[in-house]
N, C-alpha and C positions, 0 to 999 in steps of 0.2 A: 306198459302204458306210455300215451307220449302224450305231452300238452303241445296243444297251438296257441300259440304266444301274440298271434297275429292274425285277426281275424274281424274282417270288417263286414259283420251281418247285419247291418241296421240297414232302414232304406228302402226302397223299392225290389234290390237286387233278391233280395231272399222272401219276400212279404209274403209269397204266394205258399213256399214250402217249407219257411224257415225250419221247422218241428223235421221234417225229412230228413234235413242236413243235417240235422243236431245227431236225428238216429244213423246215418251211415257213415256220421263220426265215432259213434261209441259203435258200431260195429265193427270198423277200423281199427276200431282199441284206440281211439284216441279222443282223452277227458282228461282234467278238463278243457274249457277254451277259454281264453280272455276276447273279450268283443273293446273295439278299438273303436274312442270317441276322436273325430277329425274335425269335427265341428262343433263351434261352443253352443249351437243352436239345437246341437242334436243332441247334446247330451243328459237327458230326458228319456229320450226315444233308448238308447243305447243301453243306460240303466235299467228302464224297462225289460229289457231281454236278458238282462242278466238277471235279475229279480225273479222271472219266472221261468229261470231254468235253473237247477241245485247246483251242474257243473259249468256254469258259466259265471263268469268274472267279469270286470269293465274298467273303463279310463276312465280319466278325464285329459283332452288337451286340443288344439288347436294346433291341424297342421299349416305349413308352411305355408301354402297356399292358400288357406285360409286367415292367414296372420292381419292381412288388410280388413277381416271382418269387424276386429277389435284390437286394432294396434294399441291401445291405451291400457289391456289389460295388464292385471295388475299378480303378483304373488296373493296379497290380500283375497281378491275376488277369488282368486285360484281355488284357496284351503276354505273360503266359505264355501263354495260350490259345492265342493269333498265333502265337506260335512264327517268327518271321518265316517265313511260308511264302508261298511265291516267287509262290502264286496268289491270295492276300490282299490285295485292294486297298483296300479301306477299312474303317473302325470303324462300326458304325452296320447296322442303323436304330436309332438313338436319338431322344430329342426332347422335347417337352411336348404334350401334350390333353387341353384341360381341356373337349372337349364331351362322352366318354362318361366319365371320370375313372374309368375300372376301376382303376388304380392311384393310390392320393393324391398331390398334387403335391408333399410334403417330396420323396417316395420318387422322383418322377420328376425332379428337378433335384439329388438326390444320386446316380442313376445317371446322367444326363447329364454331371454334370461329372467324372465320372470317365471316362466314356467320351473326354468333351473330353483330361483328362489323357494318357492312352493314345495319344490320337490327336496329341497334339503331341511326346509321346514318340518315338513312332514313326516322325514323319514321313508319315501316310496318312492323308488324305482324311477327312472328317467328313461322313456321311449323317444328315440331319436332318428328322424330323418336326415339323411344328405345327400344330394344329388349334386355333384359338380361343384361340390364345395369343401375338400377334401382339406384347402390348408386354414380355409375361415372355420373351418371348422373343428380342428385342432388347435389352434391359439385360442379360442375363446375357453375348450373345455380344460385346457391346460389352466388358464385365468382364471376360470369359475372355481376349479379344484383349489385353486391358492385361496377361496376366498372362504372353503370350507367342505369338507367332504360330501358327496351322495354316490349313489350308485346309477348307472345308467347303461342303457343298449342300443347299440348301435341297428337298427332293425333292418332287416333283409339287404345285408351289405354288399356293397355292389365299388365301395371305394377303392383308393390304391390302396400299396405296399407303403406306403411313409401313415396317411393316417391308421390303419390299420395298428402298427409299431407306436406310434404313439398313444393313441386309443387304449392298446395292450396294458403298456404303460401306468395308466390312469389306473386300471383297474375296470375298464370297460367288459361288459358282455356284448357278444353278437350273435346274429341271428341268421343262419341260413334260410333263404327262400328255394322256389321251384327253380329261381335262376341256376344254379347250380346241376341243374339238369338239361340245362341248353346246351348242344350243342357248340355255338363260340364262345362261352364264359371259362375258358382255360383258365384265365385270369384271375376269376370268382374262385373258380374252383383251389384253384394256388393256397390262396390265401388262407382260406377255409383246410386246406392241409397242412399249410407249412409255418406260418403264423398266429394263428386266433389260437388261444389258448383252452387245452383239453376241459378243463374246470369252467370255461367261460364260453362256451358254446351254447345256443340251443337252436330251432327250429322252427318255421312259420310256416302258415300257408299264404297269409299279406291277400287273401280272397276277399273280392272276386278278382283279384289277377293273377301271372303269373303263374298259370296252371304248370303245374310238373309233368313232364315227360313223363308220361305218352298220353295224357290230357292235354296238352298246351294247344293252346284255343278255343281250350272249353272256358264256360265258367267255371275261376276257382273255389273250391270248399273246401273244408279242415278233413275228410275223410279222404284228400288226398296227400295230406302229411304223411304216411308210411312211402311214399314214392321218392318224396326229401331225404328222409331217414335211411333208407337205402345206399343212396348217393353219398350221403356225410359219411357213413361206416364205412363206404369202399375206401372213400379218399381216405379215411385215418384208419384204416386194418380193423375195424370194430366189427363186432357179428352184430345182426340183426338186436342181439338179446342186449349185449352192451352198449351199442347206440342209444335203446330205448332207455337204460338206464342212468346213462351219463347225461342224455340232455333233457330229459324230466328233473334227475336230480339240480342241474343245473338252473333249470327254469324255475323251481321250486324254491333253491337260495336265493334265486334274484327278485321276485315276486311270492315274498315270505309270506304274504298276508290270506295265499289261497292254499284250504283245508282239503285234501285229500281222504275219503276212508281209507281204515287200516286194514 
């Protein structure tokens, strides 16, 4: 079994076949999925699909890009929204990118630490973006942690070698994407071998992007996670069979709130 950690099916992108994708994820062998809320506006829509599918899970968060939707928001607003609902597993997508800065950065490190707030309130999981912001983004999770423990994931990582080791550090999970099957991501791929910790791994499909090799340029689905999975076992000596079971278990520690049958 492997979970996708990362999955953005709300929207127009899937409307047509969502129920498709869902089946040639579990044909894939891969269940369940978490459906990732990016926008505070969608997430509604997002619950909805997790609601009416048994293996599917959902956020809540407001990504970076989105942070100028509702720079005002609040922790408060946050754990009201949750409503603790029982298919809620994490806060997020939140985070910092400073490459396209569609939101300015006060705005995106005062929705992020509010999100952080929420998330240590709560007890659930912290889904985190970074693009290009590898050292703002290490000093603040260093700070936030001084201020009180949560857990959190660095999602479809793409940073350097210093936040990577600090991150580690904290006690951070991360998350391989399809990037790790391109071609020039030597780099990605490094890390993903020689740093990111065996117990703190897991794997995404971050769809509709970033298809994995020998899809890249399709639209991405979660039924091309075993492609990821592949790639992560070469780089760390894993067979097929223990891939799948180190980064399920994995994702399972990290987003403890989603029931698997026995």
């Amino acid at each position: 079994m492997l979970i996708d950690s990362h999955a953005n099916l709300h929207g127009e992108t899937y409307a047509d076949d969502l129920d498709a994708v869902l089946d040639r994820a579990r044909a894939a062998g891969v269940s369940p999925i978490i459906a990732i809320c990016c926008r505070l506006g969608e997430f509604d829509q997002v619950k909805a699909i997790a609601q009416a599918h048994e293996d599917v899970w959902f956020t809540l968060g407001a990504h970076p890009h989105h942070a100028k939707d509702r720079p005002d928001i609040t922790a408060d607003e946050l754990i009201a929204m949750a409503d603790d609902h029982p298919k809620l597993v994490a806060i997020g997508e939140t985070g910092l990118d400073l490459h396209y800065n569609y939101s300015p950065l006060d705005q995106q490190m005062t929705s992020l630490r509010a999100h952080i707030e929420a998330a240590r309130r709560t007890g659930l999981p912290l889904i985190l973006h970074c693009r290009e912001a590898d050292a703002q983004m290490a000093d603040l999770l260093e700070e936030e942690m001084g201020k009180g423990p949560f857990k959190a994931l660095l999602h479809c990582y793409t940073g350097g070698e210093e936040l990577a080791r600090r991150a580690s550090a904290l006690g951070l999970w991360f998350s391989a994407s399809g990037i790790i099957t391109f071609k020039k991501a030597d780099d990605v791929r490094a890390i993903f071998r020689d740093i990111v910790p065996a117990d703190r791994v897991i794997i995404e499909t971050d769809c509709p992007y970033l298809a994995p090799v020998p899809h890249r340029g399709q639209r991405n689905e979660p039924g091309f996670l075993p492609h990821i999975a592949e790639k992560l076992g070469e780089l760390r000596g894993w067979s097929a069979e223990e891939t799948a079971q180190r980064t399920t278990a994995n994702c399972l520690a990290l987003f403890d709130r989603i029931k698997v049958p026995v």
